[in-house]
C-alpha positions, 0 to 999 in steps of 0.5 A: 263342312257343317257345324257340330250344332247343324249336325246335332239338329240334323239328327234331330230331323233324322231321330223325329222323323223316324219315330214319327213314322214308327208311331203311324205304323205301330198305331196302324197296327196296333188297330189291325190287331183289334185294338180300340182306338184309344189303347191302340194310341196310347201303346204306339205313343209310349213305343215312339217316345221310349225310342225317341227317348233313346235317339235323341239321348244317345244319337242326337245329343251323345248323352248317358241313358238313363239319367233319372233327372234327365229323364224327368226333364224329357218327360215335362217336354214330352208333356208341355208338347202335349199340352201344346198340340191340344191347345193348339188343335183343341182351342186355337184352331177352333176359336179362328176357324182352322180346318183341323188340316191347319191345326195338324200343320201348326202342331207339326211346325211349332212342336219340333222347334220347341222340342229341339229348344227345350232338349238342346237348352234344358233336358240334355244339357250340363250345368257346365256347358254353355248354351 
């Protein structure tokens, strides 16, 4: 039997693989229809985090919808992940010779544990539940 907490990371698996792949197919599609690069980009991130949003909330940590400061703290998260993947693929790679193929890599190992983190520590957690 596993735990509640692998469990809840189990979902989290589940939830981020998915809306990974919706965000390569809604991108990929967006751009069939003729959309430029950038707006089809930013249309397919905004679709995958609005789902990834709901799953992680309501699935992977079985909190309300809708909390503004929730809402607010998944955000930052969203934003500080950004910031990561940029500095990771924009400065570090570069600055040690990465291929931009080891840059994706380390975006893709490092973002996920530190989102999982973050949400289970800060963004869906109460002020009365232990961490």
């Amino acid at each position: 039997m596993i735990t509640e907490t692998q469990a809840q990371f189990l979902r989290f698996a589940v939830v981020g693989t998915g809306v990974a792949a919706l965000y390569v197919l809604m991108y990929l599609a967006f751009l069939a229809l003729g959309l430029n690069q950038p707006l089809a980009n930013f249309l397919a991130f905004l679709v995958a985090v609005s789902v990834q949003y709901v799953g992680q909330t309501w699935w992977t940590f079985r909190k309300p919808l809708g909390r503004p400061e929730q809402i607010i703290r998944f955000g930052c998260t969203i934003g500080l992940g950004f910031l990561v993947s940029a500095g990771v693929t924009g400065v570090l790679g570069p600055a040690l010779n990465w291929p931009d193929s080891v840059s994706a890599a380390v975006v893709a190992v490092v973002l996920p544990v530190q989102n999982y983190l973050i949400f289970r520590i800060w963004v869906f957690a109460e002020a009365s539940e232990p961490h």
